[in-house]
N, C-alpha and C positions, 0 to 999 in steps of 0.2 A: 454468213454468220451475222446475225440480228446485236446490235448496239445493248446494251442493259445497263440499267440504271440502280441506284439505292437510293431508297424512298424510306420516307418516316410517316407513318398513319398511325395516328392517335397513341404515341411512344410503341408502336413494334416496326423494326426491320424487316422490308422486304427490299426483293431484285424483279426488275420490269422490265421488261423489254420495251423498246424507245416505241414503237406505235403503240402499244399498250400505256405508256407514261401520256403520250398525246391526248388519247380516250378517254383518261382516267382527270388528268387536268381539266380539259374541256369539261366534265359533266359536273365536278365541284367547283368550276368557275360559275355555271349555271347554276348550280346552289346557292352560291353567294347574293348571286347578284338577286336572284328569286327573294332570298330569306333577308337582308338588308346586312349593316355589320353593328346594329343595334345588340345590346347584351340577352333580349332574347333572340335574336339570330343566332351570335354567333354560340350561344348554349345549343341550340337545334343543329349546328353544322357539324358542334364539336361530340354528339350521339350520333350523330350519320357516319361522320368519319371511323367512331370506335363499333360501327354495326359493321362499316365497310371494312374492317380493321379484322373481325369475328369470322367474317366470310370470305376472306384471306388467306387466313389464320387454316382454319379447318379445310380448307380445298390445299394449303399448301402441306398441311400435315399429311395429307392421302397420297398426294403424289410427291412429294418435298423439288416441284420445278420452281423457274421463275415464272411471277404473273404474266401471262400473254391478254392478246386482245379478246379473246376467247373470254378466258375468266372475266373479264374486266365487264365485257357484254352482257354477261351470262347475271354478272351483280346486279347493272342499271337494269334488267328485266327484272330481278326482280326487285329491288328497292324500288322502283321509277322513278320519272323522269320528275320536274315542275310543272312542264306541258300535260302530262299524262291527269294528276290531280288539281290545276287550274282549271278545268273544264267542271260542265253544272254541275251541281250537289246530287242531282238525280242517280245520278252513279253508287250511290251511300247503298242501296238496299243491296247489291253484286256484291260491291269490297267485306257489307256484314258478313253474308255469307261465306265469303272465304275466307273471313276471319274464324268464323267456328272450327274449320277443320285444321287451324293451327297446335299444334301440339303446345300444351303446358308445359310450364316446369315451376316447379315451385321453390319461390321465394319468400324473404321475411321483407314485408312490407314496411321501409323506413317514413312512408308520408303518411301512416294509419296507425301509428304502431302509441302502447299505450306503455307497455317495456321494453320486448326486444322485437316486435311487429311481428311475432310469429302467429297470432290470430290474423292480424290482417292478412298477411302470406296467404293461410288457409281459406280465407275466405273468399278470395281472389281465385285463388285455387277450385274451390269447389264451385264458386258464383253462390257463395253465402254473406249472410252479414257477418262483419267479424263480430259487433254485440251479442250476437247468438254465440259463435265460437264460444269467447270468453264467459258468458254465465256459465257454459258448458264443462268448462274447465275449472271454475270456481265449486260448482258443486262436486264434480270429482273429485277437486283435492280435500274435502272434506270426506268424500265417500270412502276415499281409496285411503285414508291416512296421509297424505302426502306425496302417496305417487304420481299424480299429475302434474304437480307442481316440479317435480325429478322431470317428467316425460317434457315438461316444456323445456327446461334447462337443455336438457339433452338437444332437442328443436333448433332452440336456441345458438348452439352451440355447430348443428352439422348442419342448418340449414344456412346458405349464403344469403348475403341482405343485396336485393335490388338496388345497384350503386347508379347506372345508369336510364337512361330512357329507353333503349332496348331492350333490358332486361324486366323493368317495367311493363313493357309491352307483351313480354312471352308472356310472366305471368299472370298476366290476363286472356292468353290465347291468342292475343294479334299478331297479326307479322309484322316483323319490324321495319316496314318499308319507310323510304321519304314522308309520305304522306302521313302514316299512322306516327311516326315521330315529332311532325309538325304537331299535328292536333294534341297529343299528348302535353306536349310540353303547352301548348297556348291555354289548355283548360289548366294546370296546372300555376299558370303566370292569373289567369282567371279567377283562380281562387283563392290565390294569395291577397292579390289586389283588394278583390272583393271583402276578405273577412278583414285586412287592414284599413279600411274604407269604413266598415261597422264601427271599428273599435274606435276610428281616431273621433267619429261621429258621436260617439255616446258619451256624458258626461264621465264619465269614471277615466276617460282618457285624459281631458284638461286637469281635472283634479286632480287625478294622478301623476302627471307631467310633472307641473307646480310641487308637488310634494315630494315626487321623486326626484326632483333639481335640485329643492331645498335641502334635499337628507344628503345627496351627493357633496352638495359643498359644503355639508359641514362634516360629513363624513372624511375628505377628502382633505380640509385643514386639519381635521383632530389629526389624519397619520403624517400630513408635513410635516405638524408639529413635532410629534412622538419622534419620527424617523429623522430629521435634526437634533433632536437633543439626543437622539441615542448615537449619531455619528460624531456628536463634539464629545461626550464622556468616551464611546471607542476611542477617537483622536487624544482626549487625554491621560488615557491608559498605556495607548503607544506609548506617548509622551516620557511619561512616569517611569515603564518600564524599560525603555533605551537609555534612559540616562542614569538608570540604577545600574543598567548592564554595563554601562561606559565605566562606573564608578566601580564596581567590582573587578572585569577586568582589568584598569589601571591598578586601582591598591592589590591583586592580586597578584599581578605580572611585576608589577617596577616599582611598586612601593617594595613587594617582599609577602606580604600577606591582605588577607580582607578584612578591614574594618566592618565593613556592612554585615552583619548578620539577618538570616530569616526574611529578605528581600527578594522579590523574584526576579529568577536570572542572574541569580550572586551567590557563587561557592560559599562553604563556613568559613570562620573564621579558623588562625593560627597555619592555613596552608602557603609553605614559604615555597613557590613552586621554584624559582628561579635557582639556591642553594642546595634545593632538592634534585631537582634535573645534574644539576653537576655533580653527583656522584655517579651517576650512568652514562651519561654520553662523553665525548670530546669535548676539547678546550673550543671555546667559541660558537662549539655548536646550538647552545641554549641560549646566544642574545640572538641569531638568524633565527632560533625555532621560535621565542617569544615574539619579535617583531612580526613573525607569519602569522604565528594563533592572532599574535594581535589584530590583523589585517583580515585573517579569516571569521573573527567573531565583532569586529568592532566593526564592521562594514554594514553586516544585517542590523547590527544596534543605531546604526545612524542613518539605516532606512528606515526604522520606525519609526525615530525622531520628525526625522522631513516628513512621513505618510500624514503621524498622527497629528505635525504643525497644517500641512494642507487640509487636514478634515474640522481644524478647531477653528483657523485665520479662512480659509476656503478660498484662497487664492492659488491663480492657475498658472502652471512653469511648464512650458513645451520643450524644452532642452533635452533633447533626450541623447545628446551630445555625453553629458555628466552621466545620466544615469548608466551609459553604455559603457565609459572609461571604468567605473565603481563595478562593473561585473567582470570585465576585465580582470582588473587588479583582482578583483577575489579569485577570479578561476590561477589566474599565474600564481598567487599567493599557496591555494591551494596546491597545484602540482609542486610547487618546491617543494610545502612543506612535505608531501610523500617522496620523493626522489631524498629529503634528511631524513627522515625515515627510516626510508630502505637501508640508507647508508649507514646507519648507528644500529640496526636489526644486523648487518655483519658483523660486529662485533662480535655474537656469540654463534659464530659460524661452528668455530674447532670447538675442542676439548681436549684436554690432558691431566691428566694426574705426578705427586711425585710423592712417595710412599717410603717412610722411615722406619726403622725398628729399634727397638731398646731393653735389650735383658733388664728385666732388674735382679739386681745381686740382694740375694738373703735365701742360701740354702738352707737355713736351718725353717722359713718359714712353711710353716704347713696351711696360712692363710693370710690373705693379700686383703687387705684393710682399703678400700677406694671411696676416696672420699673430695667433696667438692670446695676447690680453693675459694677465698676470701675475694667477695667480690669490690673490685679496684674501683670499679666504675663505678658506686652508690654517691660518693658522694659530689661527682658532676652530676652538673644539669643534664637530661635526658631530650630526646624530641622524640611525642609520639608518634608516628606515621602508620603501627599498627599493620606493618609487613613481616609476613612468616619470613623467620631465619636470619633477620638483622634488626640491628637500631642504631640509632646514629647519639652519638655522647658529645658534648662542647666539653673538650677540657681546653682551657688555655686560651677559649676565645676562637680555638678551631675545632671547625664538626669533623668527629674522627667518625668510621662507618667501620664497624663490629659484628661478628657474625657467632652463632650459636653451633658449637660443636656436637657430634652426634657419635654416644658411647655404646657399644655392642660389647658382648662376654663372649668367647667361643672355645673350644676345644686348642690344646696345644700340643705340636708334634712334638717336644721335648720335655725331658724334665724341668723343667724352668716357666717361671710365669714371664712373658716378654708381652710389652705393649709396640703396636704400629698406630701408627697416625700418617695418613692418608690425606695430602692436601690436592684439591680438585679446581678446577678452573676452566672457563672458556674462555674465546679469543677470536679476533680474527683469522689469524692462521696458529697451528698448531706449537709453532716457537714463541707467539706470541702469549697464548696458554699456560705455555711453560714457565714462561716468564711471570705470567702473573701469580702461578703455584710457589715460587722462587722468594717472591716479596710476600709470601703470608707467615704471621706470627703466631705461633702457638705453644705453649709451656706448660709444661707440669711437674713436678718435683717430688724426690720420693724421700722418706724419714722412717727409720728402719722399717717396720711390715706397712710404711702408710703410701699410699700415695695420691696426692691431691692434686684435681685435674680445674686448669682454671674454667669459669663458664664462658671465654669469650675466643674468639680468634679475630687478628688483627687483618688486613688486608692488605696495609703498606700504607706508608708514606707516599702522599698524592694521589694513592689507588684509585683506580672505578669499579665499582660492584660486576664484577661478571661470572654473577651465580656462582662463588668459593663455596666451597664447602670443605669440612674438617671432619673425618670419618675415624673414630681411633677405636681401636682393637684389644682388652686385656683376652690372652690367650692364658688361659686356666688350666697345667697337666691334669693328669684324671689321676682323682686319688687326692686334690686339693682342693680347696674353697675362697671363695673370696666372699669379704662381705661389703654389700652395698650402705652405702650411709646415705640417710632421711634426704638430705638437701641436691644429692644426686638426681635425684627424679626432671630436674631441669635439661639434661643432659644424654639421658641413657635414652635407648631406642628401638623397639623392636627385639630385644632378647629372647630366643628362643631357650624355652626350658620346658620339662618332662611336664609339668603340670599344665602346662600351656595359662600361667602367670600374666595377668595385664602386669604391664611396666612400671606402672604406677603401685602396685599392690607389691612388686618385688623389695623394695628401700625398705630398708633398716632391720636386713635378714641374713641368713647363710646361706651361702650358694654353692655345693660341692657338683664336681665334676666329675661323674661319675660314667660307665659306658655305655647307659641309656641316655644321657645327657645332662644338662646342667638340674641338678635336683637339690629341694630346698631340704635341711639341714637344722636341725635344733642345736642352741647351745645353752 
C-alpha cells in the first residue's frame, strides 16, 4: 500500500501518492527557480498551478482516484518542461501549428472589453477584430429595435469572463502549456509597461499629476473639515440627549413625575409612576422595580454621554475594564427586573367570584324605576391615567382605586324583581381571590319603586387592583317593566332585548319583559 498525501493546488483539494507528490514537487520547484520569485513570476506560477489544478480536476472527475505518478507525467507532457521551451525560438513555427488545432471556447474578454468584453470574447473567438464585432452590434440595435442590445445582455450574462491566463489562452486556441503561459502573461506585463511609459512621457501626465494632487488636497481637507464638525455636533447631540434622558428618568422615577416636557427621551408630564405602580404590585416591590428600570435605562443614557464627550473633547480612554463592569450591571439589572416580573404577573394567576342576591319588596309594583346614585366622588380631586374600568380619587390626601360596575337586565324565575351583584377577582391562589372578592365595596339602596345603583365599587382598604370587577343583575318577571334612567348609561352593559337596542339608545325608556324578551314599551 502506496503512502498518500493531501495537497492544496491553486485552493482545490487533492490526495497523491507519495512518489507522485515527489514528481509533482520537483517539476514546480523547477518552475520557480526558471520563472524568479519576481511578481511577474510568481503571477505565471500562480496560472500554471490553477492549469495544473484544471487537469487534476477533470482526470479526477473521470475516475474519482488519487493522483499517481502516471497522471502527474501525463501533465508535465503536456504542459512542459523549462528545458523543453529554453531552447531556440526556431521551434515557434511547430508549437503555431499545434496551437491551431486547439479547441476554443468562448469567453468575454476582460483586457479588450469596452462593457462587459463580450466583443472582445467574439472576436478572439472567431480571430476577428472586436471593432468590427461592435459596429456590428451598434447597427443591429438600431435595426432590430433593441434586440441586440437584449442578445448582448443575455452574452453578457451566460458567457464566463476569462479570470485567468489559462483561460486566456483557450480563448485564443492555445494550449495552455508552461510555455504559452509564460509568453502570455510577459506580452501582457509588455503592454502595460509600455502604454504606462507613453502616458507618464506625455505632457498631459505632469500636468495632470500637479492638478490632480492639488484637487486631492483640497478635496481631501474640505471633507476632514466637514467630517469633524459633523462628529462634534453628532457628539453633542448625544450630549444633549443623555442628560435630558438622565433628567426625565430622575423627575420621572423619584421625583414622582416629569417636569421636562416635549424633550427627547422624556416621558409627558403629570405621569406619577412610582404611586401608580403601587396599586398593582407588592409592598416594596416598586422601589427594587424603579432602581432596575433605573439601572436599565440610565446606563445606555450615560453611554451617550461618555460617547458623545469623547467625539466633542476626542480624547482617548482604553479602560475597557469600566465599560465591561457597566454591561454587566445592565444585563443582571435586566434579568432581575424579569424574574419581578414574573413574580408580580402571578398575582393574577387564580380567579373567583362571590355572588349576592336581594329581593326587592314592593308587590304591588308593576315597574322598577333604576336609576343612578349621586356621584360621591365629584368633588375630590381625580387622577387621570385614562385606564378602562377604574380611576384612582385622592380623598383625604390618600389615592383610593375605584372601579366601574357593569348593569345587565334579564329574565326572572319568580314573580318578584330580585337584583345579584356579582363580585370578581384574581389572585395568586384561589383563597387569595376570594379574599380579595370579600374586601370589595358596593351599595345600592332602594325607595319604594326606586332604586339607585351607585356608579363606583370600592376595592378595600390598602387593596391592589387585581382586575375586580362588579357584575349586578336586575331580573325582571315577564309581564313587568322596568325603566332605565338618562344617567344610567354609565353603568348598563350589553342588554339584550327583542329590538336588538344599542345600550346607549335604551336610557330614559320602558323596558317590559315579555316572552320574546325584554321589549320596549310606551308610556
Amino acid at each position: 500500500m502506496k503512502k498518500t498525501f493531501t495537497i492544496n493546488i491553486s485552493g482545490t483539494i487533492f490526495h497523491i501518492e507519495e512518489d507522485a507528490y515527489d514528481v509533482l514537487q520537483k517539476y514546480l520547484i523547477n518552475l520557480k527557480n526558471h520563472f524568479g520569485t519576481d511578481e511577474e513570476g510568481k503571477e505565471i506560477i500562480a496560472d500554471i498551478e490553477a492549469r495544473i489544478a484544471e487537469i487534476f480536476s477533470a482526470k479526477n472527475a473521470e475516475e474519482k482516484k488519487v493522483i499517481t505518478v502516471e497522471w502527474v507525467n501525463e501533465m508535465v507532457e503536456t504542459m512542459g518542461t523549462p528545458e523543453d521551451f529554453a531552447e531556440e525560438e526556431g521551434e515557434e513555427d511547430v508549437s503555431i501549428a499545434s496551437e491551431a488545432k486547439r479547441k476554443r471556447r468562448l469567453y468575454r474578454d476582460p483586457d479588450h472589453r469596452v462593457l462587459g468584453g463580450v466583443c472582445g470574447g467574439l472576436g478572439a473567438y472567431f480571430s476577428m477584430d472586436p471593432v468590427v464585432l461592435r459596429i456590428i452590434f451598434v447597427v443591429l440595435f438600431f435595426v432590430t429595435s433593441g434586440a441586440a442590445g437584449l442578445a448582448y445582455i443575455i452574452l453578457w450574462i451566460a458567457v464566463p469572463k476569462a479570470v485567468n491566463t489559462a483561460q486566456r489562452l483557450e480563448m485564443r486556441g492555445q494550449e495552455a502549456t508552461v510555455k504559452n503561459i509564460e509568453k502570455s502573461i510577459k506580452e501582457e506585463v509588455k503592454e502595460v509597461k509600455e502604454s504606462y511609459r507613453k502616458f507618464k512621457e506625455s505632457d498631459t501626465y505632469s500636468k495632470g499629476k500637479k492638478s490632480m494632487e492639488g484637487a486631492g488636497d483640497v478635496v481631501y481637507n474640505i471633507f476632514k473639515v466637514i467630517l469633524k464638525v459633523f462628529v462634534i455636533v453628532f457628539g453633542v447631540f448625544l450630549i444633549i440627549s443623555g442628560f435630558l434622558g438622565i433628567l426625565g428618568l430622575v423627575s420621572s422615577m423619584i421625583i414622582g413625575q416629569s417636569f421636562v416636557d416635549g424633550m427627547p427621551l422624556i416621558w409627558g408630564p403629570e405621569i406619577h409612576v412610582p404611586n401608580m405602580l403601587n396599586h398593582f404590585v407588592e409592598p416594596g416591590t416598586v422601589t427594587w422595580g424603579l432602581i432596575l428600570v433605573g439601572l436599565i435605562m440610565g446606563i445606555p443614557l450615560l453611554a451617550l454621554i461618555y460617547i458623545g464627550t469623547k467625539l466633542v473633547f476626542r480624547f482617548k480612554s482604553n479602560n475597557a475594564a469600566i465599560a465591561l463592569s457597566m454591561v454587566g450591571v445592565w444585563l443582571v439589572s435586566l434579568f432581575a427586573l424579569l424574574i419581578l416580573s414574573v413574580g408580580q404577573v402571578g398575582n393574577y394567576k387564580r380567579s373567583s367570584s362571590i355572588t349576592k342576591s336581594e329581593t326587592i319588596s314592593c308587590d304591588s309594583c308593576q315597574t322598577l324605576y333604576l336609576r343612578l346614585a349621586e356621584d360621591k366622588l365629584k368633588e375630590y380631586a381625580e387622577i387621570d391615567w385614562d385606564v378602562e374600568g377604574f380611576k384612582v380619587a385622592v380623598i383625604d390626601g390618600e389615592e383610593v382605586v375605584v372601579g366601574h360596575p357593569q348593569l345587565d337586565v334579564v329574565r326572572a324565575t319568580s314573580n318578584e324583581f330580585v337584583i345579584t351583584v356579582r363580585h370578581a377577582s384574581r389572585g395568586k391562589t384561589r383563597e387569595e381571590a376570594k379574599e380579595w372578592c370579600e374586601e370589595m365595596v358596593y351599595h345600592f339602596n332602594q325607595s319604594d319603586s326606586t332604586v339607585y345603583f351607585d356608579p363606583y365599587f370600592f376595592i378595600g382598604d390598602d387593596g391592589k387592583w387585581r382586575g375586580q370587577e362588579v357584575d349586578i343583575k336586575v331580573k325582571v318577571p315577564e309581564g313587568k317593566a322596568v325603566y332605565l334612567g338618562n344617567d344610567l348609561i354609565q353603568i348598563i352593559h350589553d342588554i339584550e332585548n327583542v329590538s336588538n337596542t344599542w345600550d346607549g339608545d335604551m336610557v330614559d325608556k320602558y323596558w317590559q319583559m315579555k316572552p320574546e324578551g325584554l321589549t320596549e314599551i310606551a308610556k
